[in-house]
C-alpha positions in Angstrom: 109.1 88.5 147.6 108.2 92.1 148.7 106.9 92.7 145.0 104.1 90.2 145.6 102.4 92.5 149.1 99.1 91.5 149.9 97.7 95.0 150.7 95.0 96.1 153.1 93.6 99.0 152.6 92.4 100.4 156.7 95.2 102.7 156.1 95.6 105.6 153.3 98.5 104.3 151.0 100.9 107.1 150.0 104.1 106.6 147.9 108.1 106.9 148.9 110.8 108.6 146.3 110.3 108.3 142.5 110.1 104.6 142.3 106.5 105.0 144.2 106.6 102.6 146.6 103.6 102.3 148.3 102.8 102.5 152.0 100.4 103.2 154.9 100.4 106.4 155.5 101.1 105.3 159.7 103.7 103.1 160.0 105.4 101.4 162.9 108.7 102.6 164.8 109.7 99.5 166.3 112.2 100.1 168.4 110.2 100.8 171.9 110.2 97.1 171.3 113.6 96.0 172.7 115.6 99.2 172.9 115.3 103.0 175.1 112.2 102.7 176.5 111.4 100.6 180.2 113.3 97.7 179.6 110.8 95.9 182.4 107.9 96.5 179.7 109.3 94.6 177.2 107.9 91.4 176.1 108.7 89.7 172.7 105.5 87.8 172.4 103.7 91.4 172.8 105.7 93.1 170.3 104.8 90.2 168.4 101.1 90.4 168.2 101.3 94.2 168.3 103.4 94.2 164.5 100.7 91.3 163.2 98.0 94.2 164.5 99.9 96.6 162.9 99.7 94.9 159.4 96.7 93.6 159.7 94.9 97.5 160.2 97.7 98.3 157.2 100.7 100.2 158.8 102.7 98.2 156.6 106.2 100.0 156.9 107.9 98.4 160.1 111.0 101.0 160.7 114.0 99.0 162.8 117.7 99.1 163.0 120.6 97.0 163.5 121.6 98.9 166.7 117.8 98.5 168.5 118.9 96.3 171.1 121.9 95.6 169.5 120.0 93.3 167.0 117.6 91.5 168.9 114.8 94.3 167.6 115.0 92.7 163.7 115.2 89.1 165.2 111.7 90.0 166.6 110.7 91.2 163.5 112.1 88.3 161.7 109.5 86.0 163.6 106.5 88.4 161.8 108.1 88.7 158.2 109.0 84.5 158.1 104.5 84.5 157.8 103.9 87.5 156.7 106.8 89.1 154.5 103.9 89.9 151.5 102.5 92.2 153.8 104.9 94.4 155.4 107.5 97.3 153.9 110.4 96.7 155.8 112.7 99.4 156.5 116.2 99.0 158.8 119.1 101.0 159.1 122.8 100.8 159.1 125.9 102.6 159.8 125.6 102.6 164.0 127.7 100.2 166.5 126.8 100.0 170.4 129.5 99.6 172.4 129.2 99.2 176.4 128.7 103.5 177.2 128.8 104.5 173.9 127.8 104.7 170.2 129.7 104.6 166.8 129.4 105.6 163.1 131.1 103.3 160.9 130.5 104.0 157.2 133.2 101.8 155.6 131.7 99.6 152.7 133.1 96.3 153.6 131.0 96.6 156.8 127.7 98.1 155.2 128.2 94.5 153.0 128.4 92.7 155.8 126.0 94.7 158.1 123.3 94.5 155.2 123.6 90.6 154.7 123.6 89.7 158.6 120.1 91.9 158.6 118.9 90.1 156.3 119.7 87.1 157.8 118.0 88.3 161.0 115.1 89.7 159.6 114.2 86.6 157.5 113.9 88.2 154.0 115.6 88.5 150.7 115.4 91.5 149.9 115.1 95.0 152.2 112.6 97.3 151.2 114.1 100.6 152.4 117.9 100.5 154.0 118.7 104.0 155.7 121.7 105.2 156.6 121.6 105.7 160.4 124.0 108.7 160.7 127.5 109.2 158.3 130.7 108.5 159.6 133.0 111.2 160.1 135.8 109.4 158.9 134.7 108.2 155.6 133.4 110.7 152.9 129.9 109.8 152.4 129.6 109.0 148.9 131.7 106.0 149.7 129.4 104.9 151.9 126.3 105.9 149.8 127.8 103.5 147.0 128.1 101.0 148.9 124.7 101.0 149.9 124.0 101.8 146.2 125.3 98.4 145.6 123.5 96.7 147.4 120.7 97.8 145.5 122.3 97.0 142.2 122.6 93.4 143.9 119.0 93.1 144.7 119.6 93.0 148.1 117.6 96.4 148.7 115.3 98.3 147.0 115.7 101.7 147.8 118.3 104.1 149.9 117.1 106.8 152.6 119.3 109.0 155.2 118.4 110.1 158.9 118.5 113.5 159.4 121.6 114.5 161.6 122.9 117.9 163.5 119.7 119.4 164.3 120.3 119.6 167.9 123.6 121.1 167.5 122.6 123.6 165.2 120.3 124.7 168.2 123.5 125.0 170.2 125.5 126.8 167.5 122.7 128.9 166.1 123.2 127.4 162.4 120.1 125.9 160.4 118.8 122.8 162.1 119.4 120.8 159.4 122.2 122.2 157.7 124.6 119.1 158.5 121.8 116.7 156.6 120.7 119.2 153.4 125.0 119.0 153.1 124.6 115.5 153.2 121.8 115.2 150.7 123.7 117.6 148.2 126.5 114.9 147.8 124.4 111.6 148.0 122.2 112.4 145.1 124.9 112.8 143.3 125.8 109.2 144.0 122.4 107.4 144.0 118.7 108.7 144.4 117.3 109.4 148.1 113.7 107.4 148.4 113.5 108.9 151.9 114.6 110.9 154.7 114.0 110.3 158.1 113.4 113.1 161.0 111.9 114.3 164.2 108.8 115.7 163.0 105.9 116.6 165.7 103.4 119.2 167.1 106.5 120.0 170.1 109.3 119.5 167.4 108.4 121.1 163.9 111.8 122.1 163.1 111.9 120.3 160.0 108.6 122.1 158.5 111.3 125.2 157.6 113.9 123.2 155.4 113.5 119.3 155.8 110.2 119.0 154.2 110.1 121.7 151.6 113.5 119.6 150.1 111.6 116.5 150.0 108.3 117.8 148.4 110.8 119.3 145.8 112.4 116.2 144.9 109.4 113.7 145.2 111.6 112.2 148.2 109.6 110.9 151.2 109.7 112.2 154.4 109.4 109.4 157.4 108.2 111.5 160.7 110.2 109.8 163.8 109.2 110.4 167.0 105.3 112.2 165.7 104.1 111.7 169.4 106.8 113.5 171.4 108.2 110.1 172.4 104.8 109.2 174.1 104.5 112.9 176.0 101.7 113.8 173.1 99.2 111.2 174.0 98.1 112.7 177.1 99.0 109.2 179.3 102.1 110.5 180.8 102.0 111.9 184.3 104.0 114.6 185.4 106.6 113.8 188.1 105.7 110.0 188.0 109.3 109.0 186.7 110.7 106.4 184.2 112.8 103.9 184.5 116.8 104.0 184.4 117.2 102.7 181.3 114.7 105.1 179.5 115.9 107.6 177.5 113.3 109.9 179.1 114.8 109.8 182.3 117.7 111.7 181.3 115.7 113.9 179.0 115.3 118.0 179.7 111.9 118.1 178.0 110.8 115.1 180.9 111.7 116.6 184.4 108.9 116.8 186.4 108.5 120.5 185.7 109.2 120.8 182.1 106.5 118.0 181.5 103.5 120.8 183.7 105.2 123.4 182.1 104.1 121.6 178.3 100.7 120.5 179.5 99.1 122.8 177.8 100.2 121.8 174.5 98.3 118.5 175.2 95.0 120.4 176.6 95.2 122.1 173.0 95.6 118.9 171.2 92.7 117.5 173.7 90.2 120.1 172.5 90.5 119.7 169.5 89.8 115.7 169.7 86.7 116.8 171.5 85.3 118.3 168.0 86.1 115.1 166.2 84.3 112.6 169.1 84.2 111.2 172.5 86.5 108.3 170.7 89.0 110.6 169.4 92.2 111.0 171.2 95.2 113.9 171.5 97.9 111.2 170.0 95.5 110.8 166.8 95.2 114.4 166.7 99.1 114.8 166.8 99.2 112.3 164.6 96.9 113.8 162.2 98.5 117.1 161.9 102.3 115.3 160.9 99.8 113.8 157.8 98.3 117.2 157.0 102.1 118.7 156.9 102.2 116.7 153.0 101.2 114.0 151.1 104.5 112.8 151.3 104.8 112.3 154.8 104.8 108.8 156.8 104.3 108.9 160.3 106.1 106.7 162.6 104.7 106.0 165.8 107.0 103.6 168.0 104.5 101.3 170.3 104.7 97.9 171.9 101.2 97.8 172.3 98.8 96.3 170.1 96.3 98.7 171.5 97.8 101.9 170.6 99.0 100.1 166.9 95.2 100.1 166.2 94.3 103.9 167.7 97.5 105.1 166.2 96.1 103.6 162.4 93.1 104.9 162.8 94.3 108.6 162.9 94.8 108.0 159.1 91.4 108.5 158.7 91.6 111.8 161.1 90.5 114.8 158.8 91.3 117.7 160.8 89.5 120.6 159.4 91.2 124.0 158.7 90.4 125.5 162.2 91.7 122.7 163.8 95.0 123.3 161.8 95.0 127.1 162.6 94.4 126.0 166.8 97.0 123.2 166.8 99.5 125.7 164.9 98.7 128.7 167.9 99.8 126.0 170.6 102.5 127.5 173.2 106.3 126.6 171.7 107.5 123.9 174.0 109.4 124.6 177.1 112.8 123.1 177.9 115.8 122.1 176.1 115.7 119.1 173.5 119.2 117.8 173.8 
């Protein structure tokens, strides 16, 4: 059962909502695994070793979804947590359906019962640690499917509720707050059930959520789960202007990746590089990034997505990243990003 965790302690623990769950403060995004990224580069057995590597340094929480793949990224998981569900927080998502060219909300609770029990199935496990609602469905008021979920809980079936953040990149368009659509969102939930988590694009080139997101969550003890804290891989410092992607990568349809865009943002990774100088020859601009979406509060999980086993290990280690207050002040003067996000 996920009460009885081994825990190891290479990563800081930190706690999610009022029942204080504990987990690493690094977790794992999972779906670079089977789903958006260079479908060539995908390899199960890979993926494989890289989650044991990732719960073996303790980046416990493994953050999936139904629609990665569709499905095949929690049977992947499934073949981890059938050895090792004691060590891992798993968190998956519901409420998204992939159709041939497009996706869809569905929010209605006879499918969030029946979405929740074939996850479990494919994941292996009796109980889900975290379920998350992936985005609402416009045609069914939210509290409905908030109780649902809610239920499940009551059922022992999941331990604790979260929601993705939603409508900050048409707010951008619209000129609204960012997050306006999700704080809405959050208003009528809590009403309903308690929010353990939210989930959001939180980075050095995306800090949106710094202004209404976070300051919400450290009022209400909720956590905050950082998606995406590496600029979907452009904060590392690996990626090479104008060298391409693959067709099936979300990058290659992305404004912030063009050839240009990405020399145009290189000198937000020359900052983050100068600063890992200071720390060590060792010390990388993705820990650095990393580091900075920890300082942001002690509520905050990061979420790196790898496939790698190599970069599961670098990324835990920028747990134990102490970046001083200079290096804060430096990384906060870094050039906005250039380009559009949506």
């Amino acid at each position: 059962m996920a009460g009885q965790r081994e825990v190891h302690e290479q990563v800081e623990r930190r706690t999610i909502g009022a029942g204080g769950l504990a987990v690493g403060a690094v977790g794992l995004g999972c779906m670079p695994m089977s789903w958006a990224y260079s479908g060539s580069r995908q390899r199960g057995d890979e993926s494989v070793r890289t989650v044991h590597r990732a719960l073996d340094v303790g980046c416990d929480l493994l953050d999936t979804a139904d629609m990665y793949g569709p499905f095949t990224n929690e049977l992947l998981l499934g073949r981890v947590l059938r050895e090792r569900r004691r060590d891992a927080f798993v968190s998956t998502k519901v409420g998204l359906l992939v159709g041939e060219q497009h996706v869809v909300a569905n929010g209605r609770p006879g499918y969030v019962r029946r979405a929740c029990d074939a996850s479990l199935r494919r994941l292996q496990t009796d109980v889900i640690d975290l379920y998350q609602l992936h985005r609402a469905d416009p045609e069914v008021p939210v509290e409905e499917t908030w109780g649902a979920m809610a239920d499940l809980v009551r059922a022992g079936k999941v331990r604790a509720l979260g929601l993705c953040a939603v409508g900050a990149r048409g707010g951008r368009r619209s000129g609204a707050g960012l997050y306006d659509t999700t704080l809405r969102q959050l208003q009528r939930v809590q009403q309903v059930f308690p929010v353990s988590a939210i989930q959001a694009e939180l980075s050095v080139w995306s800090p949106e959520a710094l202004r209404a997101l976070l300051p919400w969550c450290e009022a209400r003890g909720v956590g905050f789960l950082a998606a995406m804290p590496l600029g979907n891989g452009f904060l590392t410092g690996t990626l090479t202007p104008g060298e391409g992607f693959e067709r099936d990568d979300v990058r290659a349809r992305h404004p912030r990746f063009t050839a240009e865009m990405m020399a145009a943002n290189q000198p937000i990774v020359a900052g983050l590089r100068r600063v890992a100088r200071r720390h060590g020859e060792h010390v990388t601009p993705a820990q650095v990034a990393l580091a900075w979406v920890l300082a942001q509060g002690r509520q905050v999980i990061a979420l790196p997505g790898t496939k790698r086993e190599h970069w599961a290990a670098q990324n835990a280690a920028a747990a134990g990243l102490r970046l001083t207050e200079q290096d804060l002040a430096e990384v906060s003067r870094l050039p906005a990003a250039q380009g559009s996000w949506d």
